[in-house]
PDB file of N, CA, C and O in Angstrom:
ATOM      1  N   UNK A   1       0.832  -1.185   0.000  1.00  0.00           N
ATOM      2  CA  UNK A   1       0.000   0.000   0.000  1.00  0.00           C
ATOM      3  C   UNK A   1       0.876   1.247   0.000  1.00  0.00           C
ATOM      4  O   UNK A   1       2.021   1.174   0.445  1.00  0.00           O
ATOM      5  N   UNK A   2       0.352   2.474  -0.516  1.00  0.00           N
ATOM      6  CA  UNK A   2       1.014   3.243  -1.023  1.00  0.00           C
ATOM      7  C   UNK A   2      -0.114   4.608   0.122  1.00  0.00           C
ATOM      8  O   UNK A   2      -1.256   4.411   0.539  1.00  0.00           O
ATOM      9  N   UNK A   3       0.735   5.846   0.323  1.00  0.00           N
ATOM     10  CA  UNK A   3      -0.195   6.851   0.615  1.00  0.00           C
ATOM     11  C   UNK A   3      -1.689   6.718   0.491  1.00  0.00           C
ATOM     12  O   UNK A   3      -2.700   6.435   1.134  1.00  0.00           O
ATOM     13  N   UNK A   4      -1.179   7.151  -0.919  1.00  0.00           N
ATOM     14  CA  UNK A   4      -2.546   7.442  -2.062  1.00  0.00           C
ATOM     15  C   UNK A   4      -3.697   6.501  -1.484  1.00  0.00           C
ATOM     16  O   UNK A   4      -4.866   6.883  -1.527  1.00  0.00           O
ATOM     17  N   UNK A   5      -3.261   4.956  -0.807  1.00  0.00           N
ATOM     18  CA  UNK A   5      -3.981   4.034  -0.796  1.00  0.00           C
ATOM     19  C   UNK A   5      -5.180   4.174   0.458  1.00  0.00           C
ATOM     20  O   UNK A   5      -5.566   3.209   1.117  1.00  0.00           O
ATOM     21  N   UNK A   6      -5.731   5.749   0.653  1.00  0.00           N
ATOM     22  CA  UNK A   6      -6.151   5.539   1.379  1.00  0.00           C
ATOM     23  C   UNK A   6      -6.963   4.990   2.471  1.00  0.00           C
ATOM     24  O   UNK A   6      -6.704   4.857   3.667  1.00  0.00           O
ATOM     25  N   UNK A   7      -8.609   4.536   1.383  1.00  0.00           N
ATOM     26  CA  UNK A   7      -8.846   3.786   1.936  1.00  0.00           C
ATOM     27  C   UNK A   7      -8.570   2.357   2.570  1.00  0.00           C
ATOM     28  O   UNK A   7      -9.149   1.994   3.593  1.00  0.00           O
ATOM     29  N   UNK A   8      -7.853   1.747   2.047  1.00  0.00           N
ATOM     30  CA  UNK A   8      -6.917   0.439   1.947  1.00  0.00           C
ATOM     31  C   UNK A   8      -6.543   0.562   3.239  1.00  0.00           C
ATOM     32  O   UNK A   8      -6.577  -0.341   4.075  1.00  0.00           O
ATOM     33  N   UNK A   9      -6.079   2.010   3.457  1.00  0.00           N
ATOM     34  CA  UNK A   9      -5.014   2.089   5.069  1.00  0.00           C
ATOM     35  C   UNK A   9      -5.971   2.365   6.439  1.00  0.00           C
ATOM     36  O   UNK A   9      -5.865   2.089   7.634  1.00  0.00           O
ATOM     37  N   UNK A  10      -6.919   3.031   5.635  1.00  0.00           N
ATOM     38  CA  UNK A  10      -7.950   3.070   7.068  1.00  0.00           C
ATOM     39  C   UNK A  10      -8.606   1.825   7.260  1.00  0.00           C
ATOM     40  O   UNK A  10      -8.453   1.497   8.436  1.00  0.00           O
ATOM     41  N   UNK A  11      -9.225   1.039   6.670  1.00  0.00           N
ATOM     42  CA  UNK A  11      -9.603  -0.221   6.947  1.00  0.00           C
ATOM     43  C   UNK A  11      -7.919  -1.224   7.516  1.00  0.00           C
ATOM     44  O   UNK A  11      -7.842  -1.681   8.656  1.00  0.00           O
ATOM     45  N   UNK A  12      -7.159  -1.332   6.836  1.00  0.00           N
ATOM     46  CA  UNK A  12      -5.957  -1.716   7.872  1.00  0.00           C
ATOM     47  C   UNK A  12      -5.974  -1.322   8.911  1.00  0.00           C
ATOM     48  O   UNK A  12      -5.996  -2.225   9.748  1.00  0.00           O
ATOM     49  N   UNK A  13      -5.973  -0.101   9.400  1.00  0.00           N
ATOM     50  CA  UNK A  13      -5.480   0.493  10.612  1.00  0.00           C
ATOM     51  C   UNK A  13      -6.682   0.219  11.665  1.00  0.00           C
ATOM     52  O   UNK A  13      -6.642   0.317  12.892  1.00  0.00           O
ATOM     53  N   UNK A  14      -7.711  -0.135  10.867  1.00  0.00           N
ATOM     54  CA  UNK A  14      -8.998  -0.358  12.278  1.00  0.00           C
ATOM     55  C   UNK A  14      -8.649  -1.866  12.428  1.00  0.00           C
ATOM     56  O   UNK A  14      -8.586  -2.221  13.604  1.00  0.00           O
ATOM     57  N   UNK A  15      -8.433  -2.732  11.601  1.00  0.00           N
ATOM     58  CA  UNK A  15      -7.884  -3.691  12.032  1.00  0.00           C
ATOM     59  C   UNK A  15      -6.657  -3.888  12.997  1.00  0.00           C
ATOM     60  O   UNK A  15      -6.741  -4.657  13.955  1.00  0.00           O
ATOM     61  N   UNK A  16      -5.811  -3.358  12.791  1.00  0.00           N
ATOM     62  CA  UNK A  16      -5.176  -3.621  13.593  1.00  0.00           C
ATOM     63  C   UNK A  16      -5.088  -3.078  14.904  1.00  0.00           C
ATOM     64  O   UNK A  16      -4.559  -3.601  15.885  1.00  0.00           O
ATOM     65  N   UNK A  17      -5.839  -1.629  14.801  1.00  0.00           N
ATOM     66  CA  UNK A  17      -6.219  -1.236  16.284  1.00  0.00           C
ATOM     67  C   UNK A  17      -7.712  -0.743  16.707  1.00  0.00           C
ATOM     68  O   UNK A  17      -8.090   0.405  16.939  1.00  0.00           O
ATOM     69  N   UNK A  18      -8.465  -1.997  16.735  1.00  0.00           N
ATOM     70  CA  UNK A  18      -9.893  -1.669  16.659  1.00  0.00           C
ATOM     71  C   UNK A  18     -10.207  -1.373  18.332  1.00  0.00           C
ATOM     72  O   UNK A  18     -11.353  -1.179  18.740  1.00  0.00           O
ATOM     73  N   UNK A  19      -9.033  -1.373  19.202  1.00  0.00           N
ATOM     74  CA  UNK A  19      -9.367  -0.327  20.493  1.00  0.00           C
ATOM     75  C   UNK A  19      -9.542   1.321  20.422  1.00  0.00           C
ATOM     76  O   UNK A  19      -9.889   2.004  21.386  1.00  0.00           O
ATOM     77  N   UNK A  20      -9.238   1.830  19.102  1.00  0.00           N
ATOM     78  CA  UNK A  20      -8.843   3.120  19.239  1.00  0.00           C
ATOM     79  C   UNK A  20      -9.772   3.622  18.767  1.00  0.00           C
ATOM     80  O   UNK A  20     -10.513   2.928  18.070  1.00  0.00           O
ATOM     81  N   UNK A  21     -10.062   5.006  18.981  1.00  0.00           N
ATOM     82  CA  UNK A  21     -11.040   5.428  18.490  1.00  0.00           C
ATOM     83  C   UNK A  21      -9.982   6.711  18.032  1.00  0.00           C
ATOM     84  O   UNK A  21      -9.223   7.450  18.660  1.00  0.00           O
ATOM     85  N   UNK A  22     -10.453   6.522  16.237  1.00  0.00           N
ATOM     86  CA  UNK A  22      -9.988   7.158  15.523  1.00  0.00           C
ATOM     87  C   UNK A  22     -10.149   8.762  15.313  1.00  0.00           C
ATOM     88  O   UNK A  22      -9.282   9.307  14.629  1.00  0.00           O
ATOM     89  N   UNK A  23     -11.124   9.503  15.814  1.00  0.00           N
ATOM     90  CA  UNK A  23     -11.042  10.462  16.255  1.00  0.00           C
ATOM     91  C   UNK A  23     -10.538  11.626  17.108  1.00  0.00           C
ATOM     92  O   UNK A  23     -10.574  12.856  17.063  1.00  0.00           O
ATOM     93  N   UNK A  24      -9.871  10.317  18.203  1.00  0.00           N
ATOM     94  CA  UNK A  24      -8.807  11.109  19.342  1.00  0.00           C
ATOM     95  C   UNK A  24      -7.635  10.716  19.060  1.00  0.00           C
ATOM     96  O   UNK A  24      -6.903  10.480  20.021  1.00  0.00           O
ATOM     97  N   UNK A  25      -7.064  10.513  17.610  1.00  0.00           N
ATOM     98  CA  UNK A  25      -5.984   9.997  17.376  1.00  0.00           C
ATOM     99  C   UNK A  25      -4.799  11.347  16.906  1.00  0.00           C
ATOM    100  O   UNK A  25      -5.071  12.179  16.041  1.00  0.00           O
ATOM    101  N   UNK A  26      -3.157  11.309  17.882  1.00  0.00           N
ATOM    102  CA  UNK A  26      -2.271  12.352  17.311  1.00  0.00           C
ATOM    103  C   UNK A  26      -1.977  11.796  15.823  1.00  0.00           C
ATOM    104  O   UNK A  26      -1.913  10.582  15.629  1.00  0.00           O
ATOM    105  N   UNK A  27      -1.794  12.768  14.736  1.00  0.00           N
ATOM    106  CA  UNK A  27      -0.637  12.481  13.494  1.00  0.00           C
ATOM    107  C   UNK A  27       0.697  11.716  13.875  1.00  0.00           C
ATOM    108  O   UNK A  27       1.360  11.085  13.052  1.00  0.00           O
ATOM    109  N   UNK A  28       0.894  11.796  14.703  1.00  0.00           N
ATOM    110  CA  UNK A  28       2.019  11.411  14.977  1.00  0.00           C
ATOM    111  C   UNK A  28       2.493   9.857  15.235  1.00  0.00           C
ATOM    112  O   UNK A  28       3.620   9.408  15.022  1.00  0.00           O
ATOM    113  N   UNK A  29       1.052   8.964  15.880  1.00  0.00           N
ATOM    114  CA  UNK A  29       0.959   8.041  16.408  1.00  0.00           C
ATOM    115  C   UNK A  29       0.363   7.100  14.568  1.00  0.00           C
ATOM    116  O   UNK A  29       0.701   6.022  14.080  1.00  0.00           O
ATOM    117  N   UNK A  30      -0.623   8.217  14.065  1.00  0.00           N
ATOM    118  CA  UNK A  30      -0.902   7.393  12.940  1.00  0.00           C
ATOM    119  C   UNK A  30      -0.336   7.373  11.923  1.00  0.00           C
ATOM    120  O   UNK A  30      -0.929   6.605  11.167  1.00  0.00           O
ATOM    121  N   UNK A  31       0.909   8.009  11.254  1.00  0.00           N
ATOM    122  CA  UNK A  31       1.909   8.297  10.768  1.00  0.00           C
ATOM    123  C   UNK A  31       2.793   7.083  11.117  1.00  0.00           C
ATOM    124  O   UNK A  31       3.122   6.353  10.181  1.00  0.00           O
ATOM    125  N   UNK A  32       3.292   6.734  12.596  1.00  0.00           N
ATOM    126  CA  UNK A  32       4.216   5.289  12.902  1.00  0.00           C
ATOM    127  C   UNK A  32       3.056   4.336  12.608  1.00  0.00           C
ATOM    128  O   UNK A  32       3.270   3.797  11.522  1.00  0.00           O
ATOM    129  N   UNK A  33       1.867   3.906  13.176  1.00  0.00           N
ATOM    130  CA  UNK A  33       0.990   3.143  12.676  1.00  0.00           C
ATOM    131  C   UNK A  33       0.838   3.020  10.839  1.00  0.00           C
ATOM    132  O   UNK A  33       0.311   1.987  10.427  1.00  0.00           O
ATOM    133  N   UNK A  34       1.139   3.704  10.156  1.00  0.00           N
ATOM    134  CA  UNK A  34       1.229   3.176   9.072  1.00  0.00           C
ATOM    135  C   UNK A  34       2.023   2.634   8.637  1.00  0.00           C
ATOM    136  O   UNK A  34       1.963   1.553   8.052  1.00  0.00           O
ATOM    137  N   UNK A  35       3.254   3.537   8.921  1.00  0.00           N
ATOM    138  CA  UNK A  35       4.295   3.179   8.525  1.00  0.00           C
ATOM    139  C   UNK A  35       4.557   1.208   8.713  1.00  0.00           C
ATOM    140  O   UNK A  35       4.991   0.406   7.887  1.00  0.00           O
ATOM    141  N   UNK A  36       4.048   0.981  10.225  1.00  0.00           N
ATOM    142  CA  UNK A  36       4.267  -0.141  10.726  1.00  0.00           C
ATOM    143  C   UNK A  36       3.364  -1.446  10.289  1.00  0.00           C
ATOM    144  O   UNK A  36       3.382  -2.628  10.634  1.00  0.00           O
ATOM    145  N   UNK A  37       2.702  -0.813   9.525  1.00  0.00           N
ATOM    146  CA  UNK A  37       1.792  -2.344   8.492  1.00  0.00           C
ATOM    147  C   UNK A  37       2.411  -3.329   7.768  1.00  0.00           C
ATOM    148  O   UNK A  37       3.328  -2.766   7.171  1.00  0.00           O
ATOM    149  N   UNK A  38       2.407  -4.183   7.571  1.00  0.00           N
ATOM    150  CA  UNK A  38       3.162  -4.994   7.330  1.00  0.00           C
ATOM    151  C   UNK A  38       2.788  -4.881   5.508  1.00  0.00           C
ATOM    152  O   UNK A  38       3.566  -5.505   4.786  1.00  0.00           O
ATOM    153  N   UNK A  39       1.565  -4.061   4.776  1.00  0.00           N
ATOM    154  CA  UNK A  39       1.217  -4.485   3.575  1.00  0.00           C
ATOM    155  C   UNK A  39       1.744  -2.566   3.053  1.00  0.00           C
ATOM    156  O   UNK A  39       1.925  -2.029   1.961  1.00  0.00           O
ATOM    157  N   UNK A  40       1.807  -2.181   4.175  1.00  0.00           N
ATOM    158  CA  UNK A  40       2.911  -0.646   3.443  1.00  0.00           C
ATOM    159  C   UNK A  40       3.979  -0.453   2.991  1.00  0.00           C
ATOM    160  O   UNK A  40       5.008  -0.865   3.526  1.00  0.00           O
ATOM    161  N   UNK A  41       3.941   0.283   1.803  1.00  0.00           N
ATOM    162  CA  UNK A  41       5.420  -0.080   0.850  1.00  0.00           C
ATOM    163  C   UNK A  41       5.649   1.434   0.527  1.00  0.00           C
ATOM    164  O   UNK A  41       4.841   1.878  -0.289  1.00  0.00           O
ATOM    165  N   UNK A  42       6.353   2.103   0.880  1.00  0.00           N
ATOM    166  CA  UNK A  42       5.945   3.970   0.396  1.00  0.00           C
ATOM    167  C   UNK A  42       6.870   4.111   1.138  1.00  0.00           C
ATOM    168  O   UNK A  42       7.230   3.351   2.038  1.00  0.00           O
ATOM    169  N   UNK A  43       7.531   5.565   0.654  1.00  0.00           N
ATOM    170  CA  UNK A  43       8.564   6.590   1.778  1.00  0.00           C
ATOM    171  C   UNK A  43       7.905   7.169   2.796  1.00  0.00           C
ATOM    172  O   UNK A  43       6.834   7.734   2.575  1.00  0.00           O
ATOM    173  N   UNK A  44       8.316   7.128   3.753  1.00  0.00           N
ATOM    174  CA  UNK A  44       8.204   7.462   5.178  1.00  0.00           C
ATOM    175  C   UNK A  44       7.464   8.689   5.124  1.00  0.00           C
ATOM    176  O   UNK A  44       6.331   9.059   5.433  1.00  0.00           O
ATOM    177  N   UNK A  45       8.766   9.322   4.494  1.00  0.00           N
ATOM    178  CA  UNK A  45       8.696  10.886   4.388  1.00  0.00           C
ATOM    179  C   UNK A  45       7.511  11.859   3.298  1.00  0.00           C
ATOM    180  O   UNK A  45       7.266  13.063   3.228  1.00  0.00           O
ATOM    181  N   UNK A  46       7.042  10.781   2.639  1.00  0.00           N
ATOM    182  CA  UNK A  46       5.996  11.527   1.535  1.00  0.00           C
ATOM    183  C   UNK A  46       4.502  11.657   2.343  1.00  0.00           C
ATOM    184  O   UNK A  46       3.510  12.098   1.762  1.00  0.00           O
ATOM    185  N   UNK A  47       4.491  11.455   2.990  1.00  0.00           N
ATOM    186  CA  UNK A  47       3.347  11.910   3.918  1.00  0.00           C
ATOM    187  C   UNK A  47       3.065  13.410   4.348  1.00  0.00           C
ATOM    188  O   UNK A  47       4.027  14.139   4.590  1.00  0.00           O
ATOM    189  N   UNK A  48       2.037  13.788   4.428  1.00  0.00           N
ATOM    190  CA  UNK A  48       1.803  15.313   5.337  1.00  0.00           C
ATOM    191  C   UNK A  48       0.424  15.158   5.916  1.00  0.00           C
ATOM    192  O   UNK A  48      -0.288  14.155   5.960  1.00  0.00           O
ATOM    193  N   UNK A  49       0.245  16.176   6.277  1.00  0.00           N
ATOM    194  CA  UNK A  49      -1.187  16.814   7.264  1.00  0.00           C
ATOM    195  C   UNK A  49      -2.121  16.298   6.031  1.00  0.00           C
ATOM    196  O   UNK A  49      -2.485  15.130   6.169  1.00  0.00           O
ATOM    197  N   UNK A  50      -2.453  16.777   5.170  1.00  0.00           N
ATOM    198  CA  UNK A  50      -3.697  16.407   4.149  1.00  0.00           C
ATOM    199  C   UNK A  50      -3.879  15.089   4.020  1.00  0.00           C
ATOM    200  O   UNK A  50      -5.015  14.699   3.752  1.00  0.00           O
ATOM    201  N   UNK A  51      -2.967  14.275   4.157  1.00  0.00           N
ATOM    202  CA  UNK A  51      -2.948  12.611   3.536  1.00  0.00           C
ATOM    203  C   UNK A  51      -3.210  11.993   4.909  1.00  0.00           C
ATOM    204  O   UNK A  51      -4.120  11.165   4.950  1.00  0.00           O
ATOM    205  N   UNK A  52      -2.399  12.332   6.304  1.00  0.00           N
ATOM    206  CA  UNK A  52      -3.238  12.202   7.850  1.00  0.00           C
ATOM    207  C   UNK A  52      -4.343  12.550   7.837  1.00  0.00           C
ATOM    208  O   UNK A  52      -5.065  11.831   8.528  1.00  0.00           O
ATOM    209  N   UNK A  53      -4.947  13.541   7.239  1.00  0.00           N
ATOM    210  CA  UNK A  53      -6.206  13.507   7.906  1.00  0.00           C
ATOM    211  C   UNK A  53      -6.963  12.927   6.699  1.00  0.00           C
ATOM    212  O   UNK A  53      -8.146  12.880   7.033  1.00  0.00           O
ATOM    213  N   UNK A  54      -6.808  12.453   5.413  1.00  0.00           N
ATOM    214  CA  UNK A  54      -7.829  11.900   4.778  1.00  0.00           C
ATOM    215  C   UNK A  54      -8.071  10.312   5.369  1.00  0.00           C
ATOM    216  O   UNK A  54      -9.020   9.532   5.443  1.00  0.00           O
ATOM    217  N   UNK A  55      -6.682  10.320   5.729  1.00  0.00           N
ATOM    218  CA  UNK A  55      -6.341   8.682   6.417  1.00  0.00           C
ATOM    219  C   UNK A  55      -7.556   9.007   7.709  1.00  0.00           C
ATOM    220  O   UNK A  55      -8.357   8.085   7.555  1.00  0.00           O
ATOM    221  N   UNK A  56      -7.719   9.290   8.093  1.00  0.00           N
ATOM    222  CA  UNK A  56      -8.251   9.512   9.324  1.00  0.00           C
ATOM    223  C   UNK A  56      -9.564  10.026   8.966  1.00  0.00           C
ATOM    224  O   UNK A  56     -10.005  10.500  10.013  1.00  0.00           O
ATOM    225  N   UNK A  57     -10.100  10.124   8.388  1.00  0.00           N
ATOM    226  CA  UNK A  57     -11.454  11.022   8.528  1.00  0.00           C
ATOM    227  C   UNK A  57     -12.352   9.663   7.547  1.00  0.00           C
ATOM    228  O   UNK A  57     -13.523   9.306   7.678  1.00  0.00           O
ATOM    229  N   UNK A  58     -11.220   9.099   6.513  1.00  0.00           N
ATOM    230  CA  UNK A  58     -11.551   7.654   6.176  1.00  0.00           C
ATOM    231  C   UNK A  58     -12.244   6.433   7.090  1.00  0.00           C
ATOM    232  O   UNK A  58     -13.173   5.664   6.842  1.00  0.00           O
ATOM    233  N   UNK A  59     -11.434   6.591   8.182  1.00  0.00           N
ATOM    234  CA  UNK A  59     -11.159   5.470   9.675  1.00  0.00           C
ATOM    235  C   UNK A  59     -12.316   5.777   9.822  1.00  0.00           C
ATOM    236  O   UNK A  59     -13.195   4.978   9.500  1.00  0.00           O
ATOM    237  N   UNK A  60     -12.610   6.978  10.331  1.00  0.00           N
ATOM    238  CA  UNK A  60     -14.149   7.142  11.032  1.00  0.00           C
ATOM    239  C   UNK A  60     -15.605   7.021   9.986  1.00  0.00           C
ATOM    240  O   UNK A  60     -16.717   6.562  10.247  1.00  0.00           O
ATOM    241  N   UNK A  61     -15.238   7.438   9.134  1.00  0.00           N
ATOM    242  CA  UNK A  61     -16.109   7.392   7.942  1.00  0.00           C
ATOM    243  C   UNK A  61     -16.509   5.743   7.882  1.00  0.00           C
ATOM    244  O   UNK A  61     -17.656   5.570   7.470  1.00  0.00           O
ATOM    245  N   UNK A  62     -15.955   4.809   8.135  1.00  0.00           N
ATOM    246  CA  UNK A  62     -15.806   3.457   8.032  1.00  0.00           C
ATOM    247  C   UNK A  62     -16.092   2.742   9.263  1.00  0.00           C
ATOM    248  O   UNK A  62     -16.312   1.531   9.303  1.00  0.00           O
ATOM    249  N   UNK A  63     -16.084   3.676  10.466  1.00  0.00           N
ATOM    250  CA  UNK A  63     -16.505   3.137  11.774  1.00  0.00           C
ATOM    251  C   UNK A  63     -18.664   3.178  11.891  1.00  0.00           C
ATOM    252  O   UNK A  63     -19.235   2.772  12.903  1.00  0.00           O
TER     253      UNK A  63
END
């Protein structure tokens, strides 16, 4: 999975942390949470604020 892949990553990420509630979540925490998927393949560094929060507004959109 790539950035771009967003939805792909919000359904990952509730999987793997379906304690969290994606709304009280820092950038910071979901930024290493992606990074740390085992099906993510992308530079670290090509990420920003717009692509966190589509990732995220995805998560809840899906909750």
């Amino acid at each position: 999975m790539k950035w771009t892949d967003v939805l792909e990553l919000a359904i990952a990420l509730s999987e793997a942390h379906p304690e969290v509630d994606p709304r009280q979540i820092r950038f910071t925490d979901l930024h290493r949470w992606v990074i740390a998927l085992p099906q993510f393949d992308d530079d670290p560094k090509r990420s920003g604020e717009k692509i966190l929060e589509a990732i995220q507004q995805t998560w809840i959109d899906e909750l």
